[in-house]
C-alpha positions in Angstrom: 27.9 -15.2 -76.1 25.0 -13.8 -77.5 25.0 -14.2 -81.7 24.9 -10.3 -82.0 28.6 -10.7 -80.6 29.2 -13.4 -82.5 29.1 -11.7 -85.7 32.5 -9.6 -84.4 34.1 -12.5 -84.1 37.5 -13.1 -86.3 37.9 -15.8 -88.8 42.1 -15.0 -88.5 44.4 -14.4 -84.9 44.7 -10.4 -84.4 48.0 -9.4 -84.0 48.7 -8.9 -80.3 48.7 -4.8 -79.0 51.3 -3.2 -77.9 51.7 -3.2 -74.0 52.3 1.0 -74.5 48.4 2.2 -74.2 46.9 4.4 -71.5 45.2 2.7 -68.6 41.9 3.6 -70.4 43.2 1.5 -72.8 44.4 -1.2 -71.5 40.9 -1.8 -70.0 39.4 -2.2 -73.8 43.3 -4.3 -75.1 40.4 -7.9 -74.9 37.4 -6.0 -76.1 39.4 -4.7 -79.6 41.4 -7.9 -79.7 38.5 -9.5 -81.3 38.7 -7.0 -84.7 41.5 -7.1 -86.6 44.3 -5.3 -86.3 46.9 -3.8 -88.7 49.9 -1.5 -87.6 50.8 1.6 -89.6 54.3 3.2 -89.9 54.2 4.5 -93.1 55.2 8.9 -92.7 52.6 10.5 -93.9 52.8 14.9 -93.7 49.2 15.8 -92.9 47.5 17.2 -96.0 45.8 20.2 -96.1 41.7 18.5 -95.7 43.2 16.3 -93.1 44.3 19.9 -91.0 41.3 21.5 -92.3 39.2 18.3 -90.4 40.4 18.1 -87.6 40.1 22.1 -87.0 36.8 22.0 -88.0 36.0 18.8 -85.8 37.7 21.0 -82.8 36.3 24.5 -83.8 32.5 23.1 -83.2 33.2 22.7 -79.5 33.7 26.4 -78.8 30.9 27.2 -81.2 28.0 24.9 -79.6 29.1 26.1 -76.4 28.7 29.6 -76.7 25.3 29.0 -78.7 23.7 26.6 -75.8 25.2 29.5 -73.2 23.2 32.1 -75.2 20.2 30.3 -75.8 19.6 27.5 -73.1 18.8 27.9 -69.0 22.4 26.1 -67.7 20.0 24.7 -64.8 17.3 22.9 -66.5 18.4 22.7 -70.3 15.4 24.4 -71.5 15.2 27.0 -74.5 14.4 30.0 -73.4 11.9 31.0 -75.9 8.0 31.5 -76.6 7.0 28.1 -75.6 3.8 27.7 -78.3 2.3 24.5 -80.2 1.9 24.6 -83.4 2.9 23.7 -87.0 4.6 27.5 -87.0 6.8 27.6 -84.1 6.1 24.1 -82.0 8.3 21.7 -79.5 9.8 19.9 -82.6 11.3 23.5 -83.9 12.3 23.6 -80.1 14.7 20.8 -80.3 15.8 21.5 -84.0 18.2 24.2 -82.1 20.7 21.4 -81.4 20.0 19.7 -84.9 23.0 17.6 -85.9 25.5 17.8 -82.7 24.6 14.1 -82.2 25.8 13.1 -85.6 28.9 15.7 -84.6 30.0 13.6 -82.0 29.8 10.3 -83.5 32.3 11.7 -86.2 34.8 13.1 -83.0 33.3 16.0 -81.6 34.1 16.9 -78.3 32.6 14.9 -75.1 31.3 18.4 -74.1 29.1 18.5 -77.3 27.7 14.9 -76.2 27.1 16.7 -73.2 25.2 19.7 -74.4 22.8 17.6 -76.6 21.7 15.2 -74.2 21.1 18.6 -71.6 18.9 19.7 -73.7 17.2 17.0 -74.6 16.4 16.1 -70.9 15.6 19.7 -70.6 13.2 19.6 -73.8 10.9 16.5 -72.8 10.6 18.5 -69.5 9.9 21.4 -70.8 7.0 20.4 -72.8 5.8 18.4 -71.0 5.4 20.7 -68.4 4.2 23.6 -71.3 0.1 23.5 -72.0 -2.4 24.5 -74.2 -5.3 26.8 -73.1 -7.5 26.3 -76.0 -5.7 23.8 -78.1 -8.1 20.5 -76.6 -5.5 17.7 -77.2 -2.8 19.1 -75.7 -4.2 20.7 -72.4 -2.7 18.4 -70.5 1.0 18.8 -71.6 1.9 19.4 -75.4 4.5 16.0 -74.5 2.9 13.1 -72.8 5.2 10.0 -71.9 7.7 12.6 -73.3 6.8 12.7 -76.9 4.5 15.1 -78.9 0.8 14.3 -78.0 -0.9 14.5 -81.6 1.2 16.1 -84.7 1.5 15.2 -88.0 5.2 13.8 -89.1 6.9 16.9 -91.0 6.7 17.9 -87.4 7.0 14.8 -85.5 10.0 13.8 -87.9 11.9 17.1 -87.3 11.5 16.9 -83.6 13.0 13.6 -83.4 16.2 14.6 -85.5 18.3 14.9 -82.3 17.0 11.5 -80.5 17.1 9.4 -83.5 20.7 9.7 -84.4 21.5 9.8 -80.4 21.3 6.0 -80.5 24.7 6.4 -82.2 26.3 8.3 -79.1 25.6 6.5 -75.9 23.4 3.1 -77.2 23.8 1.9 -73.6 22.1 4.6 -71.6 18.9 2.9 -69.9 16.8 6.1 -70.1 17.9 6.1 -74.0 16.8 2.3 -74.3 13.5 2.3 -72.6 12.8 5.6 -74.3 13.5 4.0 -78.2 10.9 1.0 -77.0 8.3 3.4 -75.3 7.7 5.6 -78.5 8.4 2.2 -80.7 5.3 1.0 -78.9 3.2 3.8 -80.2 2.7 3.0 -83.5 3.6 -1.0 -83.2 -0.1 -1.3 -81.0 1.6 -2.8 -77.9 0.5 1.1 -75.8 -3.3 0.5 -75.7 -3.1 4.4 -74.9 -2.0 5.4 -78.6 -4.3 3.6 -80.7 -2.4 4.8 -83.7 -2.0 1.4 -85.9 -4.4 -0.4 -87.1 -3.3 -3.7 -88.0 -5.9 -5.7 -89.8 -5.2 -2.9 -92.5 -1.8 -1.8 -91.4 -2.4 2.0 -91.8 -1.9 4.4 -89.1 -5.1 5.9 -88.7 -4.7 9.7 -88.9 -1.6 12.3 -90.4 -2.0 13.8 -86.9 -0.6 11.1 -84.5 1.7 10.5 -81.3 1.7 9.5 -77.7 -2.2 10.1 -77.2 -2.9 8.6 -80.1 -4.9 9.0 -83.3 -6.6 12.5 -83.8 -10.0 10.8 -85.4 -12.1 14.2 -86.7 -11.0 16.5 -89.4 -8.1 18.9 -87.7 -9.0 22.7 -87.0 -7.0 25.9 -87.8 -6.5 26.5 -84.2 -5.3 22.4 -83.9 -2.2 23.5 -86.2 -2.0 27.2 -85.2 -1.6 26.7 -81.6 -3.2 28.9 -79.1 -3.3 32.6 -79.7 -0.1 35.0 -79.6 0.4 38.5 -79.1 2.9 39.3 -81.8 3.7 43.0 -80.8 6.8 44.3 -80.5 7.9 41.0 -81.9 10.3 41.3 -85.2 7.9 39.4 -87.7 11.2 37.9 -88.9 11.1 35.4 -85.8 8.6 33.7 -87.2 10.1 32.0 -90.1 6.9 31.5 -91.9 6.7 34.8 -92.4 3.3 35.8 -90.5 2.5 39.2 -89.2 -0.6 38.1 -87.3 -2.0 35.6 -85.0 -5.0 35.7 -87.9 -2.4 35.0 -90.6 -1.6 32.1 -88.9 -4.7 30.8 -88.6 -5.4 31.7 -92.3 -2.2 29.7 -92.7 -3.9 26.7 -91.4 -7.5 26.9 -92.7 -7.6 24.5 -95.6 -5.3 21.4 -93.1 -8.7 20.1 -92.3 -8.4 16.6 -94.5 -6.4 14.8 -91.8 -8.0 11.1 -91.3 -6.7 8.0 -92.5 -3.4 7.2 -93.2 -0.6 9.2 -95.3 2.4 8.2 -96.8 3.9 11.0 -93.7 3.5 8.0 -91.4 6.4 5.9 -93.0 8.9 8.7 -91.3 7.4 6.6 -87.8 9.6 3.0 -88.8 12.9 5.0 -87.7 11.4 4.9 -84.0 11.0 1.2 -84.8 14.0 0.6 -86.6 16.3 2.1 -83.7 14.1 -0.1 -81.1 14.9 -3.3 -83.2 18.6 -1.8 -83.5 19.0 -2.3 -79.7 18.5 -6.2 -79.4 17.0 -7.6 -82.7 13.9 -8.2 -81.5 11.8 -9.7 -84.5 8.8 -8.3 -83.8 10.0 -5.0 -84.4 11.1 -6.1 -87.8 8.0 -7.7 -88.7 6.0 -3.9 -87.8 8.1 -2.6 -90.1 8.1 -5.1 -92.9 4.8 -5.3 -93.1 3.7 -1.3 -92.9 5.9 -0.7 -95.4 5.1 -3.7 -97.9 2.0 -2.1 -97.2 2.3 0.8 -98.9 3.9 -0.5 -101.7 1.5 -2.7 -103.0 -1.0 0.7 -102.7 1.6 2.3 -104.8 1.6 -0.5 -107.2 -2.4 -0.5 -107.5 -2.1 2.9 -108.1 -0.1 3.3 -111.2 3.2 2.8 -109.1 2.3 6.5 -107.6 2.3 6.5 -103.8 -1.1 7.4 -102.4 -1.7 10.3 -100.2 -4.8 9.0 -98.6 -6.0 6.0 -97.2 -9.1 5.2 -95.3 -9.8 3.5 -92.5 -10.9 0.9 -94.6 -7.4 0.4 -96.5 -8.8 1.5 -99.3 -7.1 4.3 -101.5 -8.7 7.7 -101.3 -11.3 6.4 -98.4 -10.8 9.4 -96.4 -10.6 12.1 -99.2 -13.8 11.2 -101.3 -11.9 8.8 -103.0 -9.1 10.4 -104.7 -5.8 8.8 -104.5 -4.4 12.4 -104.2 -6.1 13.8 -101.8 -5.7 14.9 -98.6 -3.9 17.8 -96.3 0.2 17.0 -97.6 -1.2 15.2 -100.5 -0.7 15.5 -104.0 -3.4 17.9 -104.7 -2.3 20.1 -101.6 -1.8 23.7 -102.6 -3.4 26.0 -100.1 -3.1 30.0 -100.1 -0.3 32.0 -98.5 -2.7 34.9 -96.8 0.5 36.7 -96.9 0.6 36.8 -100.8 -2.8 35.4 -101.5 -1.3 33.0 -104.1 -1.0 29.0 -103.5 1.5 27.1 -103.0 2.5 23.7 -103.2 2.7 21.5 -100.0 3.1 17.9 -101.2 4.7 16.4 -98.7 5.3 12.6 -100.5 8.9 13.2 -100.9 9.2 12.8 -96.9 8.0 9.4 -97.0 11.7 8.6 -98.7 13.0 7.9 -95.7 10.8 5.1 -94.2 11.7 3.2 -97.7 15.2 3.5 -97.0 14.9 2.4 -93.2 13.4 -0.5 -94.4 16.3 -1.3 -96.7 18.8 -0.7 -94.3 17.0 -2.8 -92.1 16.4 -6.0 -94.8 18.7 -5.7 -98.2 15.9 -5.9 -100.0 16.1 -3.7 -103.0 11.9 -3.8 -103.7 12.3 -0.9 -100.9 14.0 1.4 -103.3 12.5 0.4 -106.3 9.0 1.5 -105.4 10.4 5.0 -105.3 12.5 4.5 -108.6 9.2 3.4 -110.6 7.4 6.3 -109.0 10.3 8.6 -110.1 9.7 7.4 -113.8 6.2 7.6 -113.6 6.0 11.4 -112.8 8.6 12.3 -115.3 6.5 10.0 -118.0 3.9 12.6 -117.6 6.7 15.1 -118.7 5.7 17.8 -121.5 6.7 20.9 -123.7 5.8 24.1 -122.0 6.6 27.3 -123.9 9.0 25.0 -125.6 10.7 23.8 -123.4 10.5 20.3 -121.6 8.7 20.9 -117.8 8.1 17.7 -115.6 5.1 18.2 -112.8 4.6 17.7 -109.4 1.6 17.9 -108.2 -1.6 16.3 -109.4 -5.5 17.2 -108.7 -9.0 17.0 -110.4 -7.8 18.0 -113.8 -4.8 15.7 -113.4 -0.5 16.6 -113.6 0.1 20.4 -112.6 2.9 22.7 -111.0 5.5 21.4 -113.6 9.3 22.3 -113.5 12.0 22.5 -116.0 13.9 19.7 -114.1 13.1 16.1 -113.9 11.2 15.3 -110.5 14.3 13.8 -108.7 13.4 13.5 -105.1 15.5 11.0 -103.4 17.3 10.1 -106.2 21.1 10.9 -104.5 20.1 9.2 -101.5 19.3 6.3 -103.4 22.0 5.9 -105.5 24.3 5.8 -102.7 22.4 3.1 -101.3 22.6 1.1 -103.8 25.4 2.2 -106.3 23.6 0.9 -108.9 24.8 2.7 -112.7 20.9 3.5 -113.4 20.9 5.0 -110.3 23.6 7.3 -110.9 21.7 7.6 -114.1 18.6 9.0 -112.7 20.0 11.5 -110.0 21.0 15.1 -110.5 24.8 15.3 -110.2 27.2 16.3 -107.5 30.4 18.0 -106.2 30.9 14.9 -104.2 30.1 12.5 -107.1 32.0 14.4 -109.4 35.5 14.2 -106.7 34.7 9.9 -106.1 35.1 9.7 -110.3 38.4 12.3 -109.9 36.7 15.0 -111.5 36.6 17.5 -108.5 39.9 17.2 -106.6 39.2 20.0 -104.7 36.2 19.2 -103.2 37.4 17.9 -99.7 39.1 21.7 -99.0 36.3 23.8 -100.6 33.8 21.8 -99.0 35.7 21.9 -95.5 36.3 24.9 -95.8 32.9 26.0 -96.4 31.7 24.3 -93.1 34.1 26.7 -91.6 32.4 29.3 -92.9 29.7 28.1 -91.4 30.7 28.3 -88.2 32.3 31.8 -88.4 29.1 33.0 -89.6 27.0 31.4 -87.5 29.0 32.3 -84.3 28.6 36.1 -85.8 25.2 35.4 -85.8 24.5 34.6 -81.8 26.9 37.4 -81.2 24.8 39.9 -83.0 21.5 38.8 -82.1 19.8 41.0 -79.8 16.2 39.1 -79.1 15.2 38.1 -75.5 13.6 34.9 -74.2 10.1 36.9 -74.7 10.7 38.4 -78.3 11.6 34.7 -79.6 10.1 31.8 -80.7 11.7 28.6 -80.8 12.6 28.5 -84.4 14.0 31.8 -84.9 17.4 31.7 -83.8 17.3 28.1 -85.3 19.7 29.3 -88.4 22.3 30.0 -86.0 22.9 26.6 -85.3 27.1 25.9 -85.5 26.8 22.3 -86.2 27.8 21.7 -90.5 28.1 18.1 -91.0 27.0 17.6 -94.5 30.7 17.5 -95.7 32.0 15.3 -92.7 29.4 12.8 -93.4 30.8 12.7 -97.1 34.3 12.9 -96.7 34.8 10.9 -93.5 32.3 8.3 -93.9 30.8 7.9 -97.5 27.7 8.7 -96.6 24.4 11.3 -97.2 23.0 13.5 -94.5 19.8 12.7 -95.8 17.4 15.0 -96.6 19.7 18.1 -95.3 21.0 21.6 -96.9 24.1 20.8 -98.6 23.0 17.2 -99.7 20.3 16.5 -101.5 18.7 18.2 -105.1 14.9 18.8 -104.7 14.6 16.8 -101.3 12.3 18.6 -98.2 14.5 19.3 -94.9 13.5 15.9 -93.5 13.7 15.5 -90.1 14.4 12.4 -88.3 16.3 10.3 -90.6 18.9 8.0 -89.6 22.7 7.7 -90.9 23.2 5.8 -94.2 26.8 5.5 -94.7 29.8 3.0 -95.9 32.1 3.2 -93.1 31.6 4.3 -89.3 34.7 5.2 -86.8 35.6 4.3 -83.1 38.2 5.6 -80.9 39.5 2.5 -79.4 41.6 4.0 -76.6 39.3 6.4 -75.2 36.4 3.7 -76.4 33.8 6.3 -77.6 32.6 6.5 -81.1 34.2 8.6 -84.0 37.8 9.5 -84.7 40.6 9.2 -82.0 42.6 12.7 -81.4 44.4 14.1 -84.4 43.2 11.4 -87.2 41.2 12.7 -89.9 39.7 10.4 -92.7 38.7 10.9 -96.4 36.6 8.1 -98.6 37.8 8.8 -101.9 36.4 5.5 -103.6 33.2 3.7 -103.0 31.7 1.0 -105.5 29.3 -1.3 -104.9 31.7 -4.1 -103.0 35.1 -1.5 -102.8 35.4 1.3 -100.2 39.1 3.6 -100.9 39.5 5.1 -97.9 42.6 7.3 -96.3 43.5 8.0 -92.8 46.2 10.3 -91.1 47.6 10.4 -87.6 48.2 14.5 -87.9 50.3 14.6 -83.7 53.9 13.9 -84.6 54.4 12.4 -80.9 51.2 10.2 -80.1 50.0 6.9 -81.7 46.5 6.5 -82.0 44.1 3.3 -82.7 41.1 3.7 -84.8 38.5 0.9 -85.0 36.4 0.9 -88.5 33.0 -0.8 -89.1 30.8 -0.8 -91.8 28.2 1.3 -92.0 26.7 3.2 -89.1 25.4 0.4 -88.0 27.5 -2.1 -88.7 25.4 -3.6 -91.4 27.9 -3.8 -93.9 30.5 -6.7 -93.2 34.4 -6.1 -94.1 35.8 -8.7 -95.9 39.1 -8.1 -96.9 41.9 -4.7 -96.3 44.4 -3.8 -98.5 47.2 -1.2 -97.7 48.4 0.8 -100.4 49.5 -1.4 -103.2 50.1 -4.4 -100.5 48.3 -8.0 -100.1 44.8 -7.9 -98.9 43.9 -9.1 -95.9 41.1 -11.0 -94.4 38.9 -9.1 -92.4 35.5 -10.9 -92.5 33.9 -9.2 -89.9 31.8 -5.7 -88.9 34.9 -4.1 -88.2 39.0 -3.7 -87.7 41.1 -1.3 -86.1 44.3 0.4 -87.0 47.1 1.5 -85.4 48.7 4.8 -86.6 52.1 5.4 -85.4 53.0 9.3 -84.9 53.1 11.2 -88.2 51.8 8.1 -90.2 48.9 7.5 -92.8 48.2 4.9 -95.2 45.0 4.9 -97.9 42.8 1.2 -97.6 41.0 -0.3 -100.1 38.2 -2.0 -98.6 36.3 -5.2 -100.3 33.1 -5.1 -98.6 29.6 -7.1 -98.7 27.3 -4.6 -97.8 23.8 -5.2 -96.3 24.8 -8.8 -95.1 24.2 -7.9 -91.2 21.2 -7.1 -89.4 21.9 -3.2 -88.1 22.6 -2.7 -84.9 23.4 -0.2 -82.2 25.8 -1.9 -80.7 29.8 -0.8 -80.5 31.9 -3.4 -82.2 33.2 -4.2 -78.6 29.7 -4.4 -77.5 28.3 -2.6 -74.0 30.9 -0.9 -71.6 31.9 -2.8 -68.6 31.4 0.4 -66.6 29.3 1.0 -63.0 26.3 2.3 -63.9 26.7 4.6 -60.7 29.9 5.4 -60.9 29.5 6.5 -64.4 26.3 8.6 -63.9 28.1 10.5 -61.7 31.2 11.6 -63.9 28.7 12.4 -66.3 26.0 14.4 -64.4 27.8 15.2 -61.2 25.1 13.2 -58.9 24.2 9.9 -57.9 21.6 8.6 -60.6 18.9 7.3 -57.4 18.9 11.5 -56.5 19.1 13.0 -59.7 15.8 10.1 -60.4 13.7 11.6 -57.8 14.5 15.0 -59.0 13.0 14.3 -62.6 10.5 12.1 -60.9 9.2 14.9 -58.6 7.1 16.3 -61.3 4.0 14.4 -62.7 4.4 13.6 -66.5 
């Protein structure tokens, strides 16, 4: 038994099941026998957010299906759009469409929403793959290659990969998923002499345009980020979001991204390709790619007055590829190009992405030096703080004549996220405040309904949305029905599992819409019976408590007739271990392990309080019973509706 199983094991005797499970379950009775187990009979009347959950959990399913029927071919998966490259309307906005429905069904979505995503998924590596430039020269040959974007910088790269990077979380075990988290891993670890993209005698990544081809090594063009040229005719100029009216606006968009060699703080959004790859079987050299590209950039930040650099040559050096200034550089600090459609600048520091490979490090490693390089930066900016037509302004941006672009708030990017990691008082002390941090101190009791409630609304209006819409496969581009998106997760992630949906609407103050990050959280669910992850049937969940060892945490069983078991780890990926459970005002109990799992009689509920050392496990991908004992074949076919050997030489028949 390998020591990632190992780590499950009990330091008590479960209590034995009950012989009354379904045949599914009485396939997984050895496999959950090694968690804890604690049986619930307490009567519990459903309460109004744990209705509200569950009929939001079950009114996505109807919702993402009548979105992918609108907008997806049922055949191939593809979107049927303007396929284009480009930093307007390119492959990642493509994929974008199905934006959260992975991290949906890890909470209990529907199978079909499992489904859906991973259609279109296939069908999106296919499709662009198979989708060319004609005067774009890098991506002629397919704007995918190996199935991942040929040359892009990572506000794009990181968006596209905001589906695949939390899929790991769905179906871990799928071989296609595996040896696709190790093939990208290997693009920016040096082990794909293809994509020279790392450099490791200085560890920097060698351009802010990157991916499976490599490192673009000139300074990038207009038409490199514009993408080939577009008739936009009879097209609403609403479907672009950006807001052009012109094939020449977009260019004009584009003309001042030329400053793209050496590395930028962008690239640290690239470690959650490598984190999910070391997720799958520990393999150290995974963690030491990430360690040391990321201890990297701290000690830049610290030889640059704690303030993250936004250039660095090829030589390591600070500024080496922007005439020496620490804050230059297309994305940089100094980045404000013209909007041709205003003719006024506008600020496009993209630093605050680079959040995100800090915190993947520290969810890999403990190690708090991975937050505090962004808590020193934090204080640094807002030293620079001063009166503006008195009143107090903070800036963010910085060029030749120093601190510009100041605000009336403090410059607190990140600073939710962080606190949450590490529930540290100064961090609380530094963020902005929030409905969800005002209901854990029992100042907002009504957050879980109005914030359900609103993800309702979400849906209703959304669904109004694709029902309305009257544009056709050759009137839209890929990003412009992306609004109309069903999937709201930002309160589930909260309420269920104590956790931020990084850098997304409805989470953090002042933080970009990052894409690509991976699920920080406190606690993670598993359906034991149906062995799948999230909640069972009927159970809802609400985190009402979270310190920095305690997690208060309620769960109902809503069906009056059926019991269900729930299995609960800690942290998405098991990373935080469980020590002890206490039900109610009863006698903790030892856990000291990953996870345990409940039994909830019909119409019970019970609230836990949860003593917890978190960070003391390396994270992994694995289900706390580990991989299914299911034949491969066997199961491709319930899932796809064809052996896997035919439905291989179907994808194979085309030349990627």
């Amino acid at each position: 038994m390998g020591s990632s199983r190992r780590d499950f094991l009990l330091g008590s005797t479960a209590l034995a099941l009950s012989a009354a499970v379904t045949p599914l379950g009485a396939a997984v009775v050895a496999a959950v026998a090694e968690t804890p187990m604690l049986e619930i009979a307490t009567p519990m009347a459903p309460p109004e957010w744990a209705l509200l959950q569950r009929t939001l959990l079950e009114a996505h399913t109807a919702a993402c299906e009548a979105f992918f029927t609108r907008y997806y071919d049922p055949n191939t998966g593809f979107f049927l759009a303007i396929e284009r490259w480009g930093g307007d309307d390119g492959p990642d906005d493509a994929i974008e469409n199905v934006n959260d429905w992975p991290h949906l069904y890890q909470l209990g979505g529907s199978e079909k929403i499992r489904a859906l995503y991973e259609k279109a998924y296939e069908g999106h590596v296919r499709q662009f793959t198979l989708a060319k430039t004609k005067d774009v020269p890098f991506a002629r040959g397919g704007m995918y290659f190996k199935e991942f974007p040929v040359m892009m910088d990572w506000q794009h790269n990181g968006e596209g990969l905001s589906v695949f990077n939390i899929m790991g979380l769905g179906n871990p075990y799928s071989q296609k998923y595996r040896d696709r988290v190790r093939r990208f891993a290997a693009f920016y670890t040096g082990e794909d002499p293809a994509a020279p993209n790392y450099d490791p005698k200085y560890k920097i990544i060698r351009s802010l345009m990157n991916g499976s081809r490599g490192p673009l090594m000139r300074k990038a063009t207009a038409l490199d980020w514009a993408g080939d040229p577009v008739d936009l005719t009879g097209i609403d100029p609403s479907a672009l979001l950006h807001g052009e009216h012109s094939y020449e606006q977009m260019l004009e968009h584009f003309k001042d991204y030329t400053e793209t060699t050496g590395d930028h703080p962008l690239n640290l959004e690239a470690t959650g390709l490598v984190l999910n790859a070391y997720m799958l079987a520990h393999e150290p050299k995974y963690r030491t790619w990430i360690t040391d590209y990321v201890d990297a950039w701290i000690d830049r930040a610290k030889a640059n007055n704690d303030i993250i650099p936004s250039n660095i040559g090829y030589d390591g050096k600070i500024g080496g590829e922007a005439g020496g200034k620490w804050y230059g550089g297309t994305y940089g600090w100094s980045f404000s190009p013209i909007v041709p459609m205003t003719g006024k600048p506008e600020d496009r520091n993209r630093i605050p992405y680079a959040s995100v490979g800090f915190f993947n490090a520290f969810l890999m490693t403990g190690d708090d030096k991975y937050l505090d390089v962004w808590r020193r930066m934090t204080d640094r900016i807002n030293a620079n703080g001063k009166m503006v037509d008195g009143k107090m302004q903070y800036p963010t941006m910085y060029g030749d004549n120093g601190w510009y672009s100041f605000k009336p708030n403090k410059w607190t990017v990140a600073a939710q996220d962080i606190y949450l990691l590490s529930m540290k008082p100064s961090d609380r002390a530094r963020a902005p405040d929030h409905p969800f941090f005002q209901y854990l101190d029992g100042k907002n009791p009504t957050f879980p309904v109005t914030a359900l409630q609103g993800a309702l609304d979400h849906i209703r209006e959304t669904a109004a949305a694709v029902r309305a819409d009257t544009t056709l496969p050759d009137t839209r581009f890929v990003d412009t029905v992306m609004d109309y998106n069903p999937a709201s997760v930002s309160a589930l992630i909260m309420l269920m599992q104590g956790g931020a949906h990084v850098g997304r609407p409805g989470w953090s103050a002042q933080s970009p819409h990052v894409g690509g990050a991976l699920q920080f959280s406190r606690l993670r669910y598993f359906d034991a019976d149906a062995r799948r992850p999230g909640v069972p049937q009927d159970v809802a969940a609400l985190v009402d408590t979270l310190t920095a060892d305690t997690t208060g945490v309620t769960l109902v069983n809503c069906s009056p007739t059926e019991t269900r078991t729930i299995t609960i780890q800690g942290g998405a990926y098991g990373e935080h271990q469980i020590l002890t459970v206490a039900e109610g005002k009863g006698a903790a109990k030892t856990v000291n392990a990953r996870a345990f799992t409940l039994r909830l009689a019909p119409g019970t509920g019970t609230r836990l309080q949860l003593k917890m050392r978190r960070y003391a496990n390396p994270p992994t991908l694995d289900f706390p019973w580990g991989a299914p004992p299911v034949d491969p074949v066997l199961n491709e076919v319930a899932r796809f509706g064809e052996d896997p050997g035919k439905r291989a030489a179907k994808q194979n028949a085309t030349v990627y």
